[in-house]
C-alpha positions as CSV (number, residue, x, y, z in Angstrom):
1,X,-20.3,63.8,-30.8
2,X,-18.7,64.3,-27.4
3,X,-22.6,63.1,-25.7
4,X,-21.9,60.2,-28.0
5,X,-18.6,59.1,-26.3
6,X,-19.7,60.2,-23.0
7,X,-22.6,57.5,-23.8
8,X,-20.7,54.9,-25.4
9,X,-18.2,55.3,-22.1
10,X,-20.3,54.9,-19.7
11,X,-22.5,51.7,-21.6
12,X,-19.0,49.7,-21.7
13,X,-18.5,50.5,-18.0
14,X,-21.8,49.1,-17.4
15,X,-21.3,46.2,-19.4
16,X,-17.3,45.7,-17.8
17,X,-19.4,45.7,-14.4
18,X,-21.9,43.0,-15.4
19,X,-19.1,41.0,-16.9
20,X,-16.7,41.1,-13.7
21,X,-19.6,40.3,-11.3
22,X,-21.0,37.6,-13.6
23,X,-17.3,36.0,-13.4
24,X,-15.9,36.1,-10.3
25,X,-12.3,35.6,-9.6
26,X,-12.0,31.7,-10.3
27,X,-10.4,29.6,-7.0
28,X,-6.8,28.2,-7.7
29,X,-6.0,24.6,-7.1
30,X,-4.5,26.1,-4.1
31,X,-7.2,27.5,-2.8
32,X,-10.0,24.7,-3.9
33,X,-7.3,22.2,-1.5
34,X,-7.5,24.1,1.4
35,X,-11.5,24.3,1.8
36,X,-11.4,20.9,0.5
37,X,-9.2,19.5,3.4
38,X,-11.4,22.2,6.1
39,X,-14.3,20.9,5.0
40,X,-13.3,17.4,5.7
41,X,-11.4,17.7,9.3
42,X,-12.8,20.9,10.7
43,X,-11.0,22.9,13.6
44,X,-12.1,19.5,15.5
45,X,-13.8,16.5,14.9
46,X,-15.5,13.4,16.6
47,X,-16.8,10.3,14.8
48,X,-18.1,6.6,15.2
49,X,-17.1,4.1,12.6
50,X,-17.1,1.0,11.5
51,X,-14.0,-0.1,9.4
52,X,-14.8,-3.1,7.4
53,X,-11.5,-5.3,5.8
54,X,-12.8,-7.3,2.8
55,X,-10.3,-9.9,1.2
56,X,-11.4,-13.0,-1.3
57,X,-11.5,-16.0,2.1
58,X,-12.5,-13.7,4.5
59,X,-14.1,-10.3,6.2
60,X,-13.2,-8.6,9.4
61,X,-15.3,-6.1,10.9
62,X,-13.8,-3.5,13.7
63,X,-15.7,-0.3,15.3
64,X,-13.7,2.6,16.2
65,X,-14.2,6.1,17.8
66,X,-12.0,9.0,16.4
67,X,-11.3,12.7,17.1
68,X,-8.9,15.4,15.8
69,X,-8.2,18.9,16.7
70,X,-6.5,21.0,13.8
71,X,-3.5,19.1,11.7
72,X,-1.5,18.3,14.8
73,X,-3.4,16.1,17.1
74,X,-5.5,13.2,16.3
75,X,-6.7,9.8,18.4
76,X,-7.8,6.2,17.0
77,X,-9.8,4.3,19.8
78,X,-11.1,0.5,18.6
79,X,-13.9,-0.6,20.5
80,X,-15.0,-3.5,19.1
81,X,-14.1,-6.8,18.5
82,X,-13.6,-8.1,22.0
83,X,-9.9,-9.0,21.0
84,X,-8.8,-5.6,20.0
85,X,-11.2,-3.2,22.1
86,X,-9.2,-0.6,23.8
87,X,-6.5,-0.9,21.2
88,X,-5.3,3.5,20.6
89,X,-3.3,5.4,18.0
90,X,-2.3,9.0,18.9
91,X,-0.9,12.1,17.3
92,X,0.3,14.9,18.5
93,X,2.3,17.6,16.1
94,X,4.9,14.7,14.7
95,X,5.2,12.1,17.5
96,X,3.2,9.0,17.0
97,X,2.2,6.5,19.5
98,X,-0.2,2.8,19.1
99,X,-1.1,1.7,22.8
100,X,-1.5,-2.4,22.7
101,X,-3.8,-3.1,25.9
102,X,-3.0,-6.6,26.1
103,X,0.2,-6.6,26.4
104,X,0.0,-3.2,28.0
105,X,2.6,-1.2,26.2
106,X,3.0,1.7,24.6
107,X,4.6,1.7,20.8
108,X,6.0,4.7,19.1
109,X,5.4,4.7,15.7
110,X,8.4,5.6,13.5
111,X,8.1,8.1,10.4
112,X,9.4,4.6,8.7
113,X,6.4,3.2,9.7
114,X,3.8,5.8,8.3
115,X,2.9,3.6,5.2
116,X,2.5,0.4,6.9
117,X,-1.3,-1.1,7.7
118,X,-3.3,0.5,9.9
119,X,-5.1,-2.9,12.3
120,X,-4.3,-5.0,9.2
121,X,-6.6,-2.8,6.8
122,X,-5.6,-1.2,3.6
123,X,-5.5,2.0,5.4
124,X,-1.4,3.3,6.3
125,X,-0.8,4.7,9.5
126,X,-0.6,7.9,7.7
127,X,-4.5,7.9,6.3
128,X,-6.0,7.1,10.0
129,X,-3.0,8.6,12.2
130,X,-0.8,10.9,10.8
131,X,-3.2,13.0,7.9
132,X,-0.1,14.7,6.2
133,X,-1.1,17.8,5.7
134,X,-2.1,18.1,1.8
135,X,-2.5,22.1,2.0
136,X,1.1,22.3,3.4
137,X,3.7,19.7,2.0
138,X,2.3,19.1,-1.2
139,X,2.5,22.4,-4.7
140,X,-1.3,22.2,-6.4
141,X,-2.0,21.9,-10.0
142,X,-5.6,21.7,-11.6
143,X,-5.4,19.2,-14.2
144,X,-8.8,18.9,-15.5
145,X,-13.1,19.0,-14.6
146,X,-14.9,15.4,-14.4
147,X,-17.8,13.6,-13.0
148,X,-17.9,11.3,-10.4
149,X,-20.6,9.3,-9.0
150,X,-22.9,12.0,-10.5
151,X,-20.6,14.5,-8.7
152,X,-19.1,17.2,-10.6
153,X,-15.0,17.2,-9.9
154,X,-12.1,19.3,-10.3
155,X,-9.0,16.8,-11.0
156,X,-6.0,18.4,-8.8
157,X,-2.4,16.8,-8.6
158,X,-0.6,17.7,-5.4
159,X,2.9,16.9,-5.1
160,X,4.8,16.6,-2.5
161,X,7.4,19.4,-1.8
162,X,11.1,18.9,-1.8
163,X,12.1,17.1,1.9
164,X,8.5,17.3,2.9
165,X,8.1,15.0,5.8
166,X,5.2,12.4,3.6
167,X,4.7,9.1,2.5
168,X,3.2,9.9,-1.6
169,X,5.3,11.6,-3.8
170,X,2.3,12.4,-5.7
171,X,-1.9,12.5,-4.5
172,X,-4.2,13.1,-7.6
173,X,-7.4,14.8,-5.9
174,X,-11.0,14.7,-7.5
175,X,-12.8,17.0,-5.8
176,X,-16.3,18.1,-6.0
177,X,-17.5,21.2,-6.7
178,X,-20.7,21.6,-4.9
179,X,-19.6,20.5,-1.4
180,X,-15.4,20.3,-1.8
181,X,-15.3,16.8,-0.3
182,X,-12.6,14.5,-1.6
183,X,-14.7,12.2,-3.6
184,X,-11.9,10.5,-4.8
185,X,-7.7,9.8,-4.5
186,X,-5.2,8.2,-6.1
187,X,-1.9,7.7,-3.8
188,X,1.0,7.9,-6.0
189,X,4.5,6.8,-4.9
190,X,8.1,8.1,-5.6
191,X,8.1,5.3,-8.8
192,X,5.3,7.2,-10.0
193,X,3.2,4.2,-9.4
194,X,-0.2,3.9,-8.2
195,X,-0.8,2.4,-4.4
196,X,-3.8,3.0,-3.2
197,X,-7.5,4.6,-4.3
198,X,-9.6,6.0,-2.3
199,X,-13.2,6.7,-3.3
200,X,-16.3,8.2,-1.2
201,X,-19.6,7.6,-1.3
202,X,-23.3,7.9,0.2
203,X,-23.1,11.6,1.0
204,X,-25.3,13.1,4.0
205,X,-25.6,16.1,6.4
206,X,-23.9,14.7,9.2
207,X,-22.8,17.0,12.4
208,X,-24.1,20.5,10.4
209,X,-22.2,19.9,7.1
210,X,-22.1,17.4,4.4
211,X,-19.9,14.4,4.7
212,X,-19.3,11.3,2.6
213,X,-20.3,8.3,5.2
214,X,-19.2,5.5,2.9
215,X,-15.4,5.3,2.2
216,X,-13.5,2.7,0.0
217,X,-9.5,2.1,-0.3
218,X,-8.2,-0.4,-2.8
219,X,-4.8,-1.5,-3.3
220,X,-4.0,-1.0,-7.3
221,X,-2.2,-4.6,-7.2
222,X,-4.9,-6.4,-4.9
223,X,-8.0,-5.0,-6.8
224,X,-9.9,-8.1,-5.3
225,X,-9.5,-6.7,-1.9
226,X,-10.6,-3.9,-0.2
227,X,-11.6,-1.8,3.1
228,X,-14.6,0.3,4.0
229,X,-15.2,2.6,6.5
230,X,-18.5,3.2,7.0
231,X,-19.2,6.8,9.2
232,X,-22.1,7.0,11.9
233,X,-22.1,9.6,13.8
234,X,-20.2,13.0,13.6
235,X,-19.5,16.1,15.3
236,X,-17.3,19.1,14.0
237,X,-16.0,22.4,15.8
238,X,-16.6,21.8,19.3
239,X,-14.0,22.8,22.3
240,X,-11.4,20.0,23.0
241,X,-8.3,20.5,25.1
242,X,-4.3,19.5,23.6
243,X,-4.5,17.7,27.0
244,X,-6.8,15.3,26.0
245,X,-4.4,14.1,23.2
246,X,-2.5,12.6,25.3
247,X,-0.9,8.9,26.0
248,X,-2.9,8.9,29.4
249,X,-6.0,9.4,27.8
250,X,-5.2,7.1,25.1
251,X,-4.6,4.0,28.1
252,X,-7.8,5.5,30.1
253,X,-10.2,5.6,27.0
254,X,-13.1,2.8,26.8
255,X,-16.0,2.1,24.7
C-alpha cells in the first residue's frame, strides 16, 4: 500500500510538471503593452517615410525623415515638397517645438495643441510628436482575442490615468500575437467617442525586426478621408546623443 502512494505521489508530480511547463504563466495586458510599444519604438529609432493625405478633391504627398531615442525625445524632419522641405518638429521630455523655415521661427507647441493636425494630416501632434507614453499614463485591461488582417489579436483597453498629461481618455489596442505590433487603434475621447483609427498593414523585416510599413488613420466622422504613411527604410537601437535633439539641429537638418 505505502509503494502504491509513493507511486501514485510521485506520477501526479510528474504530471503537475508537464502541466505547468505546458502552460506558462500567461502575459497580463500590462505586460503584452509594454513589449508592444518596445517593439514598435525601440531604445532609438531612424526612419524614411512618405506621409500621404487623401481627401475626396484632392491628394497631398510629403516625405519625411524621423528619429526617436526612448519616450522623451523625438524629431520630425519634412523633406519634400519643395514648399515645406526643412520644415522640423522636436521633443524633448515635455517641451515641444515646430521650426517654420520660411519664416524662420521657432514655435513652441502648447500641451493645448497636442490634438491638433500634424502638416494638415489626420495625424495630432501627439501621434507624430509627442507619443504619450501608453505603458505609463494609461491602466490595461484585456478585453478579448480577434483576427485582423489574418493576424491573430489580443483586444486591450488602456485608459488614461487620473491627471495623466494625454490627449485620449481611452485607446482600445489590437495587438498581435505573433510579432506584438499594434495592428490596430481606436482613439477614444473624454465623451467616450470615437476620433480617430488607426490600422497597419504590409508587414516586413525592416532594420532586424518586424514592422508594419503601411499605416492608415481615419477620422470616425470623415470616413471618406484619410492619411497613409508609408515606411521605407528603418533603423532601431543604434547610439544617438540627447544633444542631437536639439532646436539647433532641428534648424541645421536638410534632406
Amino acid at each position: 500500500m505505502r509503494l502504491w502512494i509513493m507511486i501514485k505521489s510521485l506520477l501526479t508530480g510528474i504530471l503537475l510538471t508537464v502541466s505547468l511547463s505546458a502552460y506558462p504563466h500567461a502575459e497580463t495586458a500590462s505586460e503584452i503593452v509594454d513589449k508592444s510599444d518596445k517593439q514598435m519604438r525601440g531604445d532609438s529609432s531612424y526612419s524614411v517615410a512618405t506621409m500621404k493625405i487623401i481627401r475626396p478633391d484632392w491628394t497631398r504627398t510629403m516625405s519625411m525623415k524621423s528619429w526617436t531615442k526612448g519616450q522623451q525625445l523625438s524629431l520630425v524632419l519634412v523633406t519634400a515638397p519643395a514648399k515645406d522641405k526643412g520644415s522640423a518638429s522636436l521633443k524633448r521630455q515635455k517641451e515641444m517645438w515646430s521650426w517654420i523655415p520660411s519664416i524662420e521661427r521657432v514655435i513652441k507647441i502648447a500641451p493645448s495643441m497636442l490634438s491638433q493636425s500634424w502638416m494638415g494630416s489626420d495625424f495630432t501632434n501627439d501621434d507624430l510628436i509627442n507619443q504619450s507614453s501608453i505603458v505609463v499614463d494609461y491602466e490595461h485591461k484585456l478585453i478579448k482575442e480577434e483576427l485582423f488582417d489574418n493576424d491573430n489579436t489580443w483586444v486591450i483597453d488602456a485608459i488614461a490615468k487620473p491627471d495623466a498629461p494625454v490627449v485620449w481618455s481611452k485607446v482600445r489596442l489590437w495587438i498581435s500575437k505573433q510579432t506584438y505590433l499594434q495592428r490596430k487603434v481606436e482613439f477614444i475621447d473624454e465623451f467616450d467617442e470615437l476620433v480617430n483609427t488607426m490600422e497597419t498593414f504590409d508587414v516586413q523585416q525592416m532594420g532586424g525586426r518586424n514592422i508594419a510599413t503601411r499605416m492608415t488613420m481615419t477620422p470616425a466622422d470623415k470616413p471618406d478621408q484619410r492619411t497613409e504613411l508609408i515606411t521605407h527604410e528603418a533603423q532601431f537601437n543604434f547610439e544617438i546623443g540627447d544633444d542631437f535633439f536639439s532646436q539647433s539641429q532641428m534648424k541645421a537638418l536638410r534632406d
